[in-house]
N, C-alpha and C positions, 0 to 999 in steps of 0.2 A: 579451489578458490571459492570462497562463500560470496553471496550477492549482498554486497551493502543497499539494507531496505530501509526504507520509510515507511510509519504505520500513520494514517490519520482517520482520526472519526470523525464522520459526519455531524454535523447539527440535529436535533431530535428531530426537525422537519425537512432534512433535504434526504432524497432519495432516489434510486432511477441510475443505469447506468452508462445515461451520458452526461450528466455529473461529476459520476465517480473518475470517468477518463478525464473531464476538465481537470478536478481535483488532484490530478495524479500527475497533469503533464506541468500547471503551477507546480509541484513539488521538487518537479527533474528540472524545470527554470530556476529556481532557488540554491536546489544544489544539486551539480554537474556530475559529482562523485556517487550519486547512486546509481543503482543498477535493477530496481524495483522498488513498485510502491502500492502498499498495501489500502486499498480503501474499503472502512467499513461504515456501513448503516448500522444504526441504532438499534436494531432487532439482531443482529448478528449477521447479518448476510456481509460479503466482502468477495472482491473481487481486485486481483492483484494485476498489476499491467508493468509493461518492461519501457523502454526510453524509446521507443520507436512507435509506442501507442497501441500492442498487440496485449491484447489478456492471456494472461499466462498462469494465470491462478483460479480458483474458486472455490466458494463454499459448497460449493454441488460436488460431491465427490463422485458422482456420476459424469460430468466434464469431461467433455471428447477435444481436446487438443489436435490442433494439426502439426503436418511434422516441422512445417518450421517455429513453431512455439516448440516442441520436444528438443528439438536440435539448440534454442536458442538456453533450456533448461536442463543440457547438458552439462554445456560448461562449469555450471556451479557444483557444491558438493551439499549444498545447503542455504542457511541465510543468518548475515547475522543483522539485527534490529539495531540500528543506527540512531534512534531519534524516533519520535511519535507527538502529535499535534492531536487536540479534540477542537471543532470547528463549533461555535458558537454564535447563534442567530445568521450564521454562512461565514463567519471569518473565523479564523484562525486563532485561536488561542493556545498559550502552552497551560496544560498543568502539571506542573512537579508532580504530585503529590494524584494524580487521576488513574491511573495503572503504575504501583509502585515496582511491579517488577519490571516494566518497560524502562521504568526513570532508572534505576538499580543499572540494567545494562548498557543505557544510554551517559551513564555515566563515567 
């Protein structure tokens, strides 16, 4: 089973990752059917969290997981990108047309 994810990008000015947990647990309020959500800063950084509010992702490929993030990143076999949002002045905006391959398989 693949993890239905959400991608959202941050605002050019928000950053910090107790944000990025707010940002990610609004997403799993929205909608129920995910299974991760991917939140990225503006410079590239991002850090992925699961419905129970545990990180379970990062751009640090050096990232020491514990084993219940392992065991929780078992279950899947992958991820597929459900949807993506870029957040503008702090809210939410969609663009179609912002990352056309994400719209392509959001489609």
């Amino acid at each position: 089973m693949k993890a239905r994810t959400w991608v959202e990008y941050m605002a050019h000015h928000e950053w910090g990752n107790e944000l990025m947990i707010v940002i990610a647990m609004e997403r799993f309020e929205k909608d129920p059917t995910l299974d991760l959500v991917e939140v990225n800063e503006h410079a590239g950084w991002w850090l992925s969290f699961n419905r129970q509010g545990l990180c379970v992702g990062s751009a640090n490929d050096m990232a020491a997981f514990s084993d219940e993030v392992r065991r929780w990143r078992k279950q899947f076999t992958g991820s597929d990108t459900v949807g993506y949002s870029r957040r503008e002045n702090g809210f939410e905006h969609k663009w179609d047309n912002y990352y056309p391959a994400l719209h392509k398989a959001a489609s």
